[in-house]
BAMILUM-259748 format. One line per field, with one value per residue (C-alpha): residue number from 1; x, y, z. Coordinates in nm, 4 decimals, decimal comma. Each point is the difference from the previous one (the first is absolute). Layout:
N
seq NUM_...
c1 X_...
c2 Y_...
c3 Z_...
# end
This chain:
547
seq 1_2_3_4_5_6_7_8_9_10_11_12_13_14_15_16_17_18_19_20_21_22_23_24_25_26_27_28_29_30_31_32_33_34_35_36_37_38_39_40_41_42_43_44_45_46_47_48_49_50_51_52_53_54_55_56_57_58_59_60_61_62_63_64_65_66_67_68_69_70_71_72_73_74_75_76_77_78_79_80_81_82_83_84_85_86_87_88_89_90_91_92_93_94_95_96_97_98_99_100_101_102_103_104_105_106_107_108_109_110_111_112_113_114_115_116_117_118_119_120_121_122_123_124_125_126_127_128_129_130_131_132_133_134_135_136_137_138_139_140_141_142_143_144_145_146_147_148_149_150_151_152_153_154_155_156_157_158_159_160_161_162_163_164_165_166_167_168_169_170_171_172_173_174_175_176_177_178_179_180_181_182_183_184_185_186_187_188_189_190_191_192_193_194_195_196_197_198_199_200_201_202_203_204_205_206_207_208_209_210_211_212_213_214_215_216_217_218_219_220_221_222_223_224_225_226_227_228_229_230_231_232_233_234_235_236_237_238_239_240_241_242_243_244_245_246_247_248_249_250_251_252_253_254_255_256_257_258_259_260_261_262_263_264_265_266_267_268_269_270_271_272_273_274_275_276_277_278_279_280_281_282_283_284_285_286_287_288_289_290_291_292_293_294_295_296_297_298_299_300_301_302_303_304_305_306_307_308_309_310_311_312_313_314_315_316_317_318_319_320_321_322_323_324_325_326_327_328_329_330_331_332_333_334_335_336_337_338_339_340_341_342_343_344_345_346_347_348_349_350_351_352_353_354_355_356_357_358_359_360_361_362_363_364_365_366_367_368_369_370_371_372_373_374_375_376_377_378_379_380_381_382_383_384_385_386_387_388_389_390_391_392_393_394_395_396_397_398_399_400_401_402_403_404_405_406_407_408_409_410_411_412_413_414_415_416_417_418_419_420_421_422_423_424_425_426_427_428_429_430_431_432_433_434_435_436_437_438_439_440_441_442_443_444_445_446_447_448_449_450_451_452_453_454_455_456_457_458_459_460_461_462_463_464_465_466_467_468_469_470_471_472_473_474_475_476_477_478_479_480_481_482_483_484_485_486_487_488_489_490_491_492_493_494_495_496_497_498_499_500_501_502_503_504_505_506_507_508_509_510_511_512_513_514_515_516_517_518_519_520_521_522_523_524_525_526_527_528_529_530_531_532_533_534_535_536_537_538_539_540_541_542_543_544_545_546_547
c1 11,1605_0,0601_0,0239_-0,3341_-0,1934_0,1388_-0,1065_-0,3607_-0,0369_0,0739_-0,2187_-0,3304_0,0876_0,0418_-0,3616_-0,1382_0,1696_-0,1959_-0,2972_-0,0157_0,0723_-0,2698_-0,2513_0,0959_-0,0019_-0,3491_-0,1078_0,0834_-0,0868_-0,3420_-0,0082_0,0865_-0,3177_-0,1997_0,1092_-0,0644_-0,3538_-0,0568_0,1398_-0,2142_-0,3182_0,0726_0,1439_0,3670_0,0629_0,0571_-0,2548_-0,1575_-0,3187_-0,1208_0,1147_-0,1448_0,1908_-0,0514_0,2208_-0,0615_-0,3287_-0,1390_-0,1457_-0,3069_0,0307_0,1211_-0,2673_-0,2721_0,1770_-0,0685_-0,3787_-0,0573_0,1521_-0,1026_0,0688_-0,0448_-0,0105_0,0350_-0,1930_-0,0412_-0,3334_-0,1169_0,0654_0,4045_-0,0672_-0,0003_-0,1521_0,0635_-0,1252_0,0726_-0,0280_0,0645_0,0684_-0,3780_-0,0810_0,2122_-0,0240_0,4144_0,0566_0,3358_0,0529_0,3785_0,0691_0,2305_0,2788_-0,0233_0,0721_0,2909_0,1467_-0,0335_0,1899_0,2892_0,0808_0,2457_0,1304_0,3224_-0,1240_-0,2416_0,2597_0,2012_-0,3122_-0,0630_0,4078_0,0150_-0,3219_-0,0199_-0,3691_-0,1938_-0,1645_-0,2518_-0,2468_-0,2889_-0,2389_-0,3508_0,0620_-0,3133_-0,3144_-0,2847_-0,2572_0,0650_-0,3768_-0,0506_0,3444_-0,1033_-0,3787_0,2030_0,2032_-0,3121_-0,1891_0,2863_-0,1678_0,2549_-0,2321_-0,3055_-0,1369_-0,1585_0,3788_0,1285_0,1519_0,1192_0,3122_0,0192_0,3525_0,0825_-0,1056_-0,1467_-0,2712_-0,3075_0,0874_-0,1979_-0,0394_0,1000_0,3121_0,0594_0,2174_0,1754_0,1087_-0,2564_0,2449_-0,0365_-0,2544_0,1940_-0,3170_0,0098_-0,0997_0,2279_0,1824_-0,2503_0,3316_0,2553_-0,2404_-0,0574_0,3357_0,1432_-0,2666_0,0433_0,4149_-0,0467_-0,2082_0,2199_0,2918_-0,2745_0,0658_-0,2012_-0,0305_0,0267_-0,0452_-0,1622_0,1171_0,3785_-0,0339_-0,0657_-0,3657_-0,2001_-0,0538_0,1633_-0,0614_0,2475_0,0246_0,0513_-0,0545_0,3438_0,0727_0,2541_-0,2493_-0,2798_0,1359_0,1636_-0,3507_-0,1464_0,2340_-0,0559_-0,3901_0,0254_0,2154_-0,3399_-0,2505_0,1704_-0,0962_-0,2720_-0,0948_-0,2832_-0,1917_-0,2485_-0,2920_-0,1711_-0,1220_0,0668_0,2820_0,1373_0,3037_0,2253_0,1270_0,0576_-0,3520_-0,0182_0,4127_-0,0641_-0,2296_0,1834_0,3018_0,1894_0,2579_0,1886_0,0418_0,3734_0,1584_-0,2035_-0,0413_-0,2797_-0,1859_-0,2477_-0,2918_0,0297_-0,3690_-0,1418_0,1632_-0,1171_-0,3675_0,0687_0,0203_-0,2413_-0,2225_0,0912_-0,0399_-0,3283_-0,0830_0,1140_0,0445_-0,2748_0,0607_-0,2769_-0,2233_-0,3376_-0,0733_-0,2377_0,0162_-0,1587_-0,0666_-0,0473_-0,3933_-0,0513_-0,0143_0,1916_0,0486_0,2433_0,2476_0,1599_0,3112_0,2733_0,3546_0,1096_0,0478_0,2515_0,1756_0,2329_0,3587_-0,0487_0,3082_0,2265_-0,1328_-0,0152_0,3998_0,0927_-0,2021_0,1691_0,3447_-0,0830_-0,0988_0,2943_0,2061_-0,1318_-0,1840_-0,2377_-0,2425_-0,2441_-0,0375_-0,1653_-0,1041_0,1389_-0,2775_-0,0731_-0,1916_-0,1458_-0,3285_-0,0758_-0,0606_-0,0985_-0,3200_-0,3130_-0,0029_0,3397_-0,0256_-0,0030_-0,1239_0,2344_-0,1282_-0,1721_-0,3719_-0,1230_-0,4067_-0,0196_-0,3677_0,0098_0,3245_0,1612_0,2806_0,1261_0,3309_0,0280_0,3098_0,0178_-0,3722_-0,0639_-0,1124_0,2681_-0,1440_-0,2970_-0,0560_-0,2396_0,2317_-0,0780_0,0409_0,0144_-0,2142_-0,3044_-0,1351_0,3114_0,0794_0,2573_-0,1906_0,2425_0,0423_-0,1421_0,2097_0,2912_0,3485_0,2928_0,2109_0,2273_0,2428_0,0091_0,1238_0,0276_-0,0242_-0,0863_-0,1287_-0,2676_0,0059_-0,2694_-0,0379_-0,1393_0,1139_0,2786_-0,1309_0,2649_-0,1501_0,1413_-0,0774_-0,0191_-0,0806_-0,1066_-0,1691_-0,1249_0,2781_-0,0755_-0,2630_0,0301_-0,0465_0,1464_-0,1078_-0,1764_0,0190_-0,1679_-0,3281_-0,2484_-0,2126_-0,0163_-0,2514_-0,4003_0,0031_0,2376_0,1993_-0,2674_0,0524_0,2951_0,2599_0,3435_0,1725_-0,0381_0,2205_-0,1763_0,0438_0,0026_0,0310_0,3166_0,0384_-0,1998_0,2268_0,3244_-0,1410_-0,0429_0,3182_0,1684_-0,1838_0,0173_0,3049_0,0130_-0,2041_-0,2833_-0,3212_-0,2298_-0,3129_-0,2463_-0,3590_-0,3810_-0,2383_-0,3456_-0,2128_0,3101_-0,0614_0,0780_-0,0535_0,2575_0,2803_0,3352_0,1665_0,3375_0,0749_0,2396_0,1850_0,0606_0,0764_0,2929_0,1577_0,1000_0,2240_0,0972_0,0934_0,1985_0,1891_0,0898_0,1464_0,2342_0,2173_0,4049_0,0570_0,2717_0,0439_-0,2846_-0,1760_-0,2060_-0,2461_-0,1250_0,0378_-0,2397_-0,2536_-0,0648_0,0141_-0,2870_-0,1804_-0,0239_-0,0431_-0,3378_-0,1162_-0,2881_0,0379_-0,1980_0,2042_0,3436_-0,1295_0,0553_0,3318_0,1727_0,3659_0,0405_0,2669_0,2041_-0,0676_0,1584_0,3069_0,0342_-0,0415_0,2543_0,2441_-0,0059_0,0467_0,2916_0,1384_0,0034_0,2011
c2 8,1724_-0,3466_0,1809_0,2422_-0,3609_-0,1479_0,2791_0,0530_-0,3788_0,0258_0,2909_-0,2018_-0,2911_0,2145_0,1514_-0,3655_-0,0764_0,3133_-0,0567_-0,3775_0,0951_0,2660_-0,2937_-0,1705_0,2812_0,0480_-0,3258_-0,0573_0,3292_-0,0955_-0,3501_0,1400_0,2687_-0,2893_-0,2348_0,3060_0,0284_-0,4084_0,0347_0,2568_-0,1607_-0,4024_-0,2119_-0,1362_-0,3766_-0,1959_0,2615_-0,1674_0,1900_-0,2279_-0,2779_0,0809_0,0181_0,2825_0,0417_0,2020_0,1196_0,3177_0,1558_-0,0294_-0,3655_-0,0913_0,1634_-0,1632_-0,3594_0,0460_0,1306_-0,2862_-0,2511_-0,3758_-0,2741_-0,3725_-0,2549_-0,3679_-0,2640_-0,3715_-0,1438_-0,3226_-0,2559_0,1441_0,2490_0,3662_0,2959_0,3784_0,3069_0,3852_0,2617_0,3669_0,3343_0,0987_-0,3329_0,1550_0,3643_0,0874_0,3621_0,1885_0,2117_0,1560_0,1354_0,2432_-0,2540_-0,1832_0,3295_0,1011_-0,4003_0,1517_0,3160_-0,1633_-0,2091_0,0961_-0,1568_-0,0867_-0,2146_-0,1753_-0,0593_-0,1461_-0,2074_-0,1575_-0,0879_-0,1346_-0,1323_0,1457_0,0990_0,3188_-0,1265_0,2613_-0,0119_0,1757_0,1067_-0,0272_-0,0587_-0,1277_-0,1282_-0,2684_-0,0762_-0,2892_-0,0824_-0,0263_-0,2192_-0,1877_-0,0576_-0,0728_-0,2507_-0,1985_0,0154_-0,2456_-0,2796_-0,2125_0,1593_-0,1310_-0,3310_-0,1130_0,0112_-0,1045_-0,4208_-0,0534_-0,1428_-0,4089_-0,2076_-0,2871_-0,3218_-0,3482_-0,1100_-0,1873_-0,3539_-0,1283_-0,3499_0,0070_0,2278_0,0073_0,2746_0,2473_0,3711_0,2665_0,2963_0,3575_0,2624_0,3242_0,2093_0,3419_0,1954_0,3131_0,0707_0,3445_0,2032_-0,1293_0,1000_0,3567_0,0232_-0,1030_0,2267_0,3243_-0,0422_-0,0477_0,2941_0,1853_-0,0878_0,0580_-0,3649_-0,1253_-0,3500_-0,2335_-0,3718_-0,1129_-0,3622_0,1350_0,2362_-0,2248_0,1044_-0,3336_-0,2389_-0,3774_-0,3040_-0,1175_-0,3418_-0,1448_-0,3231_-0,0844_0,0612_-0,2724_-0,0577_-0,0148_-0,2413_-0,1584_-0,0255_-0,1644_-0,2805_-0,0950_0,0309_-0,2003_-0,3067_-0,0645_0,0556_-0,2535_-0,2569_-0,2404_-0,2364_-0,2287_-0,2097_-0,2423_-0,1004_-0,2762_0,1506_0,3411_0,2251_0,2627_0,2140_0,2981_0,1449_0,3331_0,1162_-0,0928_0,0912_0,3271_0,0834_-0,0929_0,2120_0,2516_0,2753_0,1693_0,3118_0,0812_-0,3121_-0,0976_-0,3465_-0,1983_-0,2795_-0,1977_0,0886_-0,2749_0,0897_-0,0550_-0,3635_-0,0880_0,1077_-0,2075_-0,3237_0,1145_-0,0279_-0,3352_-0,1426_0,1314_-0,0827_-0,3425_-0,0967_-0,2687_-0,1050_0,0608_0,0569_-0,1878_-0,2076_-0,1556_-0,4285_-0,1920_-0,2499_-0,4183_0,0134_0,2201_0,3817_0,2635_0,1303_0,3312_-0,1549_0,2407_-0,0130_-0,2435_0,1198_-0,1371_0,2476_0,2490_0,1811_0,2459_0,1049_0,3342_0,1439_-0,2232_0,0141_0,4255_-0,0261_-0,2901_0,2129_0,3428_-0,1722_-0,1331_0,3653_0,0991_-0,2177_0,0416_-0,3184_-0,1400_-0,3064_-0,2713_0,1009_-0,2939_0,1676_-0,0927_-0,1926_-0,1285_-0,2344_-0,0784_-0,1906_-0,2466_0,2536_0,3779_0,1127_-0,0041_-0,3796_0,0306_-0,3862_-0,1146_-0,3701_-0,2217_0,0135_-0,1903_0,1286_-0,1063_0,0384_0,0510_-0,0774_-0,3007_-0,1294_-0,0975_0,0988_0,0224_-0,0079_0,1736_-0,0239_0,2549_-0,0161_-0,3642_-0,1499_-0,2303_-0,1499_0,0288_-0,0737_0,0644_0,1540_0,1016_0,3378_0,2441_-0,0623_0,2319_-0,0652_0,0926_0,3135_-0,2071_0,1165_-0,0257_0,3752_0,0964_0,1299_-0,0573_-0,0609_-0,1493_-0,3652_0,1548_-0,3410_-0,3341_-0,2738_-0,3250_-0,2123_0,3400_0,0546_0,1880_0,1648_0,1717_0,1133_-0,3332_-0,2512_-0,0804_-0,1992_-0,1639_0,0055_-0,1388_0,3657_0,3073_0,2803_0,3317_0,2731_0,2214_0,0492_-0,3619_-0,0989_-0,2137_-0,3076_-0,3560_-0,3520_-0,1070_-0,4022_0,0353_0,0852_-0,2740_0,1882_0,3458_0,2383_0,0870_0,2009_-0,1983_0,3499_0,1942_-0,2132_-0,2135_0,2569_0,0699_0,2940_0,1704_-0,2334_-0,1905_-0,3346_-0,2456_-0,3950_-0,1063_-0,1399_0,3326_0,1936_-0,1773_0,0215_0,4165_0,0429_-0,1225_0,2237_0,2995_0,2529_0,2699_0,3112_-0,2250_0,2094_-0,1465_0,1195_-0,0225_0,0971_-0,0815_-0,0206_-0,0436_-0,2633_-0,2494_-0,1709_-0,3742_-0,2797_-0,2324_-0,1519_-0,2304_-0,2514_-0,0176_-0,3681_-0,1656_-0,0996_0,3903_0,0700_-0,2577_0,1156_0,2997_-0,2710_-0,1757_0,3036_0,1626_-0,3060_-0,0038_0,3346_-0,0744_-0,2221_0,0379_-0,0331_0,2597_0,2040_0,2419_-0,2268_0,0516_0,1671_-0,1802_-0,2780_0,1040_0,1631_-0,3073_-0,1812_0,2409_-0,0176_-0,3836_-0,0232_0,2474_-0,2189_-0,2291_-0,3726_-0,0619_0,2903_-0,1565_-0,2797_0,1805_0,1087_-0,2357_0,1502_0,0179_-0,2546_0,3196_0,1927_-0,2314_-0,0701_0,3635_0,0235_-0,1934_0,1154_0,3038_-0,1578_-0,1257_0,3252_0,1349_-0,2083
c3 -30,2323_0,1846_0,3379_-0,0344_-0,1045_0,3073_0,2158_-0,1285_0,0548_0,3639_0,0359_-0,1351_0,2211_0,3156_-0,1101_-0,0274_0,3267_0,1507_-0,1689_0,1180_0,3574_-0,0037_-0,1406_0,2786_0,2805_-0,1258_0,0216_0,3531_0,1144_-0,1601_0,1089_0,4036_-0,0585_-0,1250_0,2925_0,2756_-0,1591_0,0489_0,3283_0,0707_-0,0932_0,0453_0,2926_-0,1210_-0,0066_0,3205_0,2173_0,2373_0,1534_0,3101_-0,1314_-0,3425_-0,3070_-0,1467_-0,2838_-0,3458_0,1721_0,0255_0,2844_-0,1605_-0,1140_0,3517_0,1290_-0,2599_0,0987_0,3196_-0,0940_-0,2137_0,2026_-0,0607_0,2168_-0,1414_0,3017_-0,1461_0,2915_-0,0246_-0,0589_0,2527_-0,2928_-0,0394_-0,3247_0,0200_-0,0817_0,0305_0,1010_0,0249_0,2528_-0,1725_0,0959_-0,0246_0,2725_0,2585_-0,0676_-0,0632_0,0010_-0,0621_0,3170_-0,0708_-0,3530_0,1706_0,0760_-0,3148_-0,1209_0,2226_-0,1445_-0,3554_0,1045_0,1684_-0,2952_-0,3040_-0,2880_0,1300_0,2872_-0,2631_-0,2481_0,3578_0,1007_-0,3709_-0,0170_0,3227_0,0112_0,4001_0,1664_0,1067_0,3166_0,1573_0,2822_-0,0564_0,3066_-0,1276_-0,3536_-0,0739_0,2302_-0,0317_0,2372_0,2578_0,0180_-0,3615_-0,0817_0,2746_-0,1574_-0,3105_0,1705_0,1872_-0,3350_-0,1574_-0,1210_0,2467_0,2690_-0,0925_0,1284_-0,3259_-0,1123_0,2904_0,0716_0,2635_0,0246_0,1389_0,1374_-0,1898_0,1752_0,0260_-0,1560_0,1674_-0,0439_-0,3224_-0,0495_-0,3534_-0,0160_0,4589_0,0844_-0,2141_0,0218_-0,1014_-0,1590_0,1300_-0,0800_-0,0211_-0,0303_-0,0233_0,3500_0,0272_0,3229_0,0269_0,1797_-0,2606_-0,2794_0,1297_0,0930_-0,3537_-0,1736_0,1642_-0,0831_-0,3092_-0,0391_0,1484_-0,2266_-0,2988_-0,0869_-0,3583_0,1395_0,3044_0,0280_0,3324_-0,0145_-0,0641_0,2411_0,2839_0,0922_-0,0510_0,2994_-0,1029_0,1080_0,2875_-0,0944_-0,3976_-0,1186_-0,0409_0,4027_0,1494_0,3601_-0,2407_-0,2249_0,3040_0,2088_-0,3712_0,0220_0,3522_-0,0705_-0,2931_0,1515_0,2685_-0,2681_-0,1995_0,1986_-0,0608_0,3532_-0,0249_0,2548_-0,1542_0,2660_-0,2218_-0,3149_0,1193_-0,0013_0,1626_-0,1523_0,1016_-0,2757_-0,1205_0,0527_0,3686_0,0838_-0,1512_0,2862_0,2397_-0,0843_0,2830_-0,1845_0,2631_-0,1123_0,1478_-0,0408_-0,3199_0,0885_-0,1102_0,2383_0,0394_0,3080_0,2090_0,1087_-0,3171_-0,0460_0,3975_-0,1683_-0,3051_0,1840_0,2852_-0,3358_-0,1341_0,3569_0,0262_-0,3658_0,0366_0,3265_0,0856_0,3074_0,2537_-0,2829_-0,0721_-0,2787_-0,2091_0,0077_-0,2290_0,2267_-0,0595_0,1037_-0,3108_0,2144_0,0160_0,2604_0,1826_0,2184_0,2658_0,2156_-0,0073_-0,0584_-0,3548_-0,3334_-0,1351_0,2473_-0,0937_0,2543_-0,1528_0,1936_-0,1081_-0,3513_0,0601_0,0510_-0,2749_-0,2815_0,1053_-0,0066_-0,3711_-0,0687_0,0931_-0,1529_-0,3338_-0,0671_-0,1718_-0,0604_0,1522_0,3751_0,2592_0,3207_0,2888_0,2464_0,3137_-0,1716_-0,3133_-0,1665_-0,2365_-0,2643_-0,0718_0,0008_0,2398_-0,0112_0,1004_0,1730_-0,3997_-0,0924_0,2603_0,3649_0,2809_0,0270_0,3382_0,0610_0,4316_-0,0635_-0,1379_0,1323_-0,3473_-0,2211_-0,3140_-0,1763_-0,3428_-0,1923_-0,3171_-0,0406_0,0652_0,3208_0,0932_0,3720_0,2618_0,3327_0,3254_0,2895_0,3678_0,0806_0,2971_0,3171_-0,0782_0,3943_0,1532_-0,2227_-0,2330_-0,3132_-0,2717_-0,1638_-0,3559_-0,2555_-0,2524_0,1026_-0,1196_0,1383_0,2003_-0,0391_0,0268_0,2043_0,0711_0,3734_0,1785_0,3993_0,0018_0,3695_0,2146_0,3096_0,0604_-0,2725_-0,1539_-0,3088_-0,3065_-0,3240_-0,3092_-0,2809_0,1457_-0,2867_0,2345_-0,1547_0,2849_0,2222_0,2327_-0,1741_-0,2778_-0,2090_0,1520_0,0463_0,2936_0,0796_0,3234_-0,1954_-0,1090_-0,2151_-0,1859_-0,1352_0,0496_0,3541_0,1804_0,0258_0,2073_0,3559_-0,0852_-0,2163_-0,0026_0,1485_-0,3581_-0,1756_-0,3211_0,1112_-0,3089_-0,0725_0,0176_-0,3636_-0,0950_0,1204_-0,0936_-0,3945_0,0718_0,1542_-0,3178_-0,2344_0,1552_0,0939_0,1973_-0,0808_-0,1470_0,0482_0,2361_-0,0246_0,3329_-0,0084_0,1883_-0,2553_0,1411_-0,1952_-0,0243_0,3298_-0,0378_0,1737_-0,2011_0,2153_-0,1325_0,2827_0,0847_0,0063_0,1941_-0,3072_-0,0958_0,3861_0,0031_-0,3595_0,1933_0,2399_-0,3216_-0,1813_0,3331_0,0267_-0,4060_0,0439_0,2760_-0,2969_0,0575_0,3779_0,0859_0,3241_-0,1330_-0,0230_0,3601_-0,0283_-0,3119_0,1958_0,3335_-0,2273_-0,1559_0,2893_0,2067_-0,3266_0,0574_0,3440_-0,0432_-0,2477_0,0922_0,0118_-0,2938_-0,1879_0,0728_-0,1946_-0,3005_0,0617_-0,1966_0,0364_0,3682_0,0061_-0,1916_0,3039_0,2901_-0,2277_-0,0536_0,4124_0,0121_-0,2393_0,1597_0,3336_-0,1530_-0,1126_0,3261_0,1459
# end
């Protein structure tokens, strides 16, 4: 009984056994007919189609893909945003121009080379010839219609660089504009492959296609060429010509910058600082200039010529200021001059000079304002052509016990203060009288001769440069005269022999000016000498000396 159970027990399970396999038999044998039909009717995974994935479709989807095809381009607006637009199927007219080799694909594949391809994960790459078309004019119409293509859109796009100079703020760097103008061949170019790889979606500005600035704002020669700009317009120089003032600063360096574009050094045009100081000589140069004189009769009066006023060695002063340039400096800046005037300003002779009326043969001394001294003089020989020239000049220097010498004199005088080359200012002991029109037949060579006390008290309150003023003023003819004394005459002995003091070996020439000085004098002059005995002892101490 045991043995039959046993044996109908092994029967059922070798029916179950049979049963189960023929489940399974049919289940694969269905599941292959099910995966011929999809492989019949859809691309397997990993086909590639012209670079198009094509995997799970149908013919028929394929071919509706490629019908309906949409292409979203992303571009960058001017301001650095973006926006998007789409060029479809319809746009370029795509057509599908070979069904018969998408078939033949279809036919070739099986389900043992799909399940291969989805294990292994390994590609179906075809070729296609003429797998679908579109129209070149009408993608290209598509293309040129891109808002990036349009000049309302378009910005152009600008280099980084450096600013105008503003006096507020000067230099700085002005970032980049990227813009947006599209490189028209790298557009197209892009476009039509992406197209032709039925791409969804391109990005111009990832794709390359956008024209960039070639220069950005945080360039090492343009943040180099900022520095160098910035150290001259830093500067501050300032002249001051009286009240006004003249400055080079920022605002004036900055145009008179030079970049050199290899090297990228920065300079300063020497032209324009040679211009700058051909301006301030010509602003404020007065030398050679007329001017209005207030003059001691009440008139004013235009006074021409004469040699005295501001007057500028604009070379020198053209190479001192482009070596402080260069150096970096700044400050207070004093022109260099040949010579130089009272003060600035038209009345550049300002309220200390000698004013000296030709007409009416007298003078005047003013000392900050105030008249300090007066006095008739002699001046040139009008009859012989010795007139005595108009116009402002300067003293020249001074000195003391000076020979005056002509072609035919050779006169000592006690001051000499020239103003006009030889002519000048000096005492004149051989005169008896001065002023009214003694000047016309009996003048000097062009020399203002003076008293001799006169002209000892303006010697020793003037220096040199004292403006000295010379005019003819008609209507100021006088006919007042001063003497010359005999007393006055001989305190020019007396005061020759008080300066010879110390006898030394230097002492000679002291000694023999004094000594000529006496021997000219009159009889009744050397009655006022009342230190002659100094001279002969001094005579002969030096004797002495020399032996």
């Amino acid at each position: 009984m045991q043995n039959k159970k046993k044996k109908r027990k092994k029967k059922n399970q070798k029916m179950v056994l049979w049963s189960s396999l023929g489940v399974l038999f049919a289940f694969l044998l269905g599941l292959l007919i099910a995966g011929s039909v999809y492989c019949s009717s859809h691309f397997i995974k990993g086909t590639i189609i012209n670079e198009i994935d094509a995997s799970g479709l149908t013919m028929e989807e394929l071919e509706s893909r490629m019908r309906e095809y949409v292409l979203t381009v992303r571009e960058r607006t001017g301001e650095g945003s973006y926006i998007t637009e789409t060029i479809t199927g319809d746009q370029i007219g795509v057509t599908v121009s070979n069904t018969d080799e998408l078939n033949g694909i279809l036919k070739q594949q099986n389900i043992l080379k799909a399940i291969s391809s989805y294990i292994k994960g390994e590609q179906q790459v075809y070729t296609v010839e003429n797998l679908y078309a579109y129209v070149d004019s009408a993608l290209m119409t598509a293309i040129l219609k891109l808002q990036g293509f349009q000049e309302s859109f378009v910005v152009e796009p600008v280099d980084a660089h450096i600013s105008e100079y503003d006096a507020e703020n000067g230099y700085r760097i002005v970032p980049e504009i990227r813009g947006n103008v599209l490189n028209q061949t790298k557009t197209i170019q892009t476009v039509e492959t992406a197209v032709d790889a039925l791409l969804t979606e391109i990005d111009l500005e990832k794709a390359g296609c956008y024209e960039e600035p070639s220069v950005y704002a945080d360039d090492a020669k343009l943040t180099e060429r900022l520095a160098q700009m910035k150290q001259y317009t830093d500067l501050r120089i300032v002249y001051h010509f009286g009240q006004q003032e003249e400055v080079i600063d920022g605002s004036v360096l900055s145009g008179w910058l030079l970049v050199d574009e290899e090297t990228n050094k920065v300079s300063v045009s020497e032209e324009k600082i040679d211009d700058f100081v051909v301006m301030l000589r010509k602003k404020y140069d007065t030398i050679f200039r007329s001017r209005e004189f207030q003059t001691s009769y009440g008139k004013t009066i235009t006074i021409e010529g004469g040699d005295y006023g501001w007057w500028m060695n604009y070379s020198q002063e053209q190479e001192q200021l482009k070596e402080m340039i260069r150096n970096g400096e700044s400050g207070e800046r004093i022109p260099v001059y040949y010579q130089t005037a009272a003060v600035y300003g038209s009345q550049d002779y300002g309220n200390t000079y000698i004013e000296i009326n030709l007409t009416a043969q007298h003078l005047f001394l003013y000392v900050n304002g105030e008249k300090k001294m007066e006095s008739e003089f002699v001046s040139g020989n009008a009859a012989r052509g010795f007139d005595t020239p108009a116009g402002i000049y300067g003293i020249t220097y001074k000195e003391q016990d000076a020979m005056l010498v002509g072609e035919n004199y050779e006169t000592p005088v006690s001051y000499w203060m020239p103003f006009n080359g030889n002519i000048g200012l000096h005492d004149a002991i051989w005169r008896d009288s001065f002023g009214a029109d003694i000047y016309k037949k009996s003048g000097s060579h062009g020399c203002i001769n003076m008293p001799y006390l006169k002209a000892k008290e303006l010697y020793g309150e003037i220096a040199k440069g004292t403006p000295v003023i010379c005019y003819y003023l008609d209507g100021t003819e006088s006919e007042q005269t001063i003497g010359q004394p005999d007393a006055e005459k001989a305190q020019a002995v007396v005061d020759s022999i008080a300066k010879i003091g110390t006898v030394t070996k230097d002492s000679k020439k002291k000694i023999e000016r004094a000594r000529q000085l006496y021997n000219d004098a009159s009889a009744e002059q050397r009655e006022y000498v009342t230190n002659y005995e100094v001279l002969t002892a001094a005579e002969e101490a030096y004797q002495s000396l020399k032996k």
